[in-house]
C-alpha positions as CSV (number, residue, x, y, z in Angstrom):
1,X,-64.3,6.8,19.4
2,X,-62.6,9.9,18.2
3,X,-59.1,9.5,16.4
4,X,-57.1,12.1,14.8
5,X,-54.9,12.2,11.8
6,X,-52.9,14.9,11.2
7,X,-51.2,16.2,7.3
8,X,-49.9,19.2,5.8
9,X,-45.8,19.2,7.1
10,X,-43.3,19.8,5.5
11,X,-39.8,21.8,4.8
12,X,-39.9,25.6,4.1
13,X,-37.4,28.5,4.4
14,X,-37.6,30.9,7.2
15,X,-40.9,33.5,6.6
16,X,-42.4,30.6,4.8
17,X,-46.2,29.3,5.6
18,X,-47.7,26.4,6.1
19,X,-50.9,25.1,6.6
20,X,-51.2,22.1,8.9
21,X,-54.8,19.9,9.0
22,X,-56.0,17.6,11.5
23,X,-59.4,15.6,10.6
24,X,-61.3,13.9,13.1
25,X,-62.9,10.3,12.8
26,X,-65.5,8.2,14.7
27,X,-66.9,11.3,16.3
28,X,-66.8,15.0,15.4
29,X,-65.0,18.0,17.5
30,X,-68.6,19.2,18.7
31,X,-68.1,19.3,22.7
32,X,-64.0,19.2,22.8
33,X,-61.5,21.6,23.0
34,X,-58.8,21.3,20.9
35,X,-55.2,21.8,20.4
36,X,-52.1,21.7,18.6
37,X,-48.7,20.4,20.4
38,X,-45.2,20.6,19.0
39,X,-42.1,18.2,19.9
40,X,-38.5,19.3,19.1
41,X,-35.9,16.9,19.4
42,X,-34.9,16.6,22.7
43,X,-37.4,18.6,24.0
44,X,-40.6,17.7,26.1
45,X,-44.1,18.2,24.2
46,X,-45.2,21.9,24.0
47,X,-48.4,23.3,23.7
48,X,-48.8,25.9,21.0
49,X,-52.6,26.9,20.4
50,X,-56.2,25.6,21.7
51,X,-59.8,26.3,20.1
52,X,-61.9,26.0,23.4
53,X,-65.6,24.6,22.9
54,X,-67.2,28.0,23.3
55,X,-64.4,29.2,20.1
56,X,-62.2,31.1,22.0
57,X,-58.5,30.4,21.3
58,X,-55.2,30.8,23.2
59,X,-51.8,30.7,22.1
60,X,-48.1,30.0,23.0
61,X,-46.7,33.9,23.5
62,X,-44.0,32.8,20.8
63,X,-46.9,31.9,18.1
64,X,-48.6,34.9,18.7
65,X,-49.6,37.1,15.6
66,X,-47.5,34.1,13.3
67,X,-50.1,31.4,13.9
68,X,-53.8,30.8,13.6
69,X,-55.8,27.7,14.5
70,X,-59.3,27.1,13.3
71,X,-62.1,24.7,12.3
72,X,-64.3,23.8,10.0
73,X,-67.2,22.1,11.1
74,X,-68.4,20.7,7.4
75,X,-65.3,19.1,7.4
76,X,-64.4,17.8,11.0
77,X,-61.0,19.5,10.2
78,X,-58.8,21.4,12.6
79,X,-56.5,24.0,11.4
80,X,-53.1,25.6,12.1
81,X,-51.9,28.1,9.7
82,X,-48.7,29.1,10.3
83,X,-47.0,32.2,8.9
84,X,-43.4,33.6,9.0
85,X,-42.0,30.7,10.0
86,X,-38.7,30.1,12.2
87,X,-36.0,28.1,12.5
88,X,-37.3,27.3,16.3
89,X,-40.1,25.9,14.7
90,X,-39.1,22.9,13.8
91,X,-40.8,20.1,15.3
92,X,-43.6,17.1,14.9
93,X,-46.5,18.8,15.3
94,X,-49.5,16.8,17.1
95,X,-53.2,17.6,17.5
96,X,-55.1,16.5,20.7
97,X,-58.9,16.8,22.1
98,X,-60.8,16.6,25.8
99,X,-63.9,16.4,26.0
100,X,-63.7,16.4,29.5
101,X,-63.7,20.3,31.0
102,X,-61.0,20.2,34.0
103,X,-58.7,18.7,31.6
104,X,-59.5,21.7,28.6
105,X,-58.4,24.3,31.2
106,X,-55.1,22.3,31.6
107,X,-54.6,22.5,27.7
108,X,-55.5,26.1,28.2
109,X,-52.9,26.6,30.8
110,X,-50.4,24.2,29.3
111,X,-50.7,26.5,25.7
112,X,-50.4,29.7,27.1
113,X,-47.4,29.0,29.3
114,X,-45.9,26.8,26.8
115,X,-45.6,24.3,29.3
116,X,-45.1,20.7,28.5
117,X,-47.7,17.7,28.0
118,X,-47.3,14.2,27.8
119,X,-49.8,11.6,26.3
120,X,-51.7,10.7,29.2
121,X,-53.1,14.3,30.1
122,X,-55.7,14.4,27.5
123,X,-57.6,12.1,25.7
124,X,-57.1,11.4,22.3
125,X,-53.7,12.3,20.1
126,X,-53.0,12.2,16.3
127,X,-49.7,11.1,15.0
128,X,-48.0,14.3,14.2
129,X,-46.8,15.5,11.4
130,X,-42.9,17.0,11.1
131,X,-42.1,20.6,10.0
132,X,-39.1,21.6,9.1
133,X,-37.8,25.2,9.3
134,X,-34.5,26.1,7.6
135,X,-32.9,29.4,8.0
């Protein structure tokens, strides 16, 4: 059974960098589509960027050109470099995978509108990791 584990938050200063990681266990990412999730306080769970099976990615319009999520096979490692950071950034930041297809076009539509998931509409979760933007 897949499980996640996210790493790499932290506290920078606005137009900082940081480069979040989320390694998979008990299964590898081969046949899921992936994504990365962000939570302010107060605020419902939004989806940021996906890595769709067939490698194509899609990302929140506010991300766009400031963050880049990837993978490295080798390492059963997911990826979310983020650059020029904003205050608005802050958040926990989760990872989540489907494996099953109707439910990676509602990641895809969930990350490009920036619309809200909760727990139950995809399969497995990390347990987020908080960054912290300050202006």
């Amino acid at each position: 059974q897949l499980e996640l584990m996210e790493s790499g938050g932290g506290s920078v200063q606005s137009g900082g960098s940081l480069r979040l990681s989320c390694v998979a266990s008990g299964d590898t990412y081969t046949n899921y589509c992936i994504g990365w999730f962000r939570q302010a306080p107060g605020k419902g769970r939004e989806g940021v960027a996906i890595l769709n099976t067939d490698g194509t990615t899609a990302y929140k319009d506010s991300v766009k050109g400031r963050f880049t999520i990837s993978q490295d096979n080798a390492k059963n490692t997911l990826y979310l470099q983020m650059n020029n950071l904003k205050p608005e950034d802050t958040a926990v930041y989760y990872c989540a995978a489907e494996s099953f297809f109707p439910k990676c076009i509602k990641m895809q539509t969930t990350v490009i509108l920036g619309a809200s998931a909760s727990a139950p509409d995809f399969s497995v979760w990390g347990q987020g990791t908080q960054v912290t933007v300050s202006s």
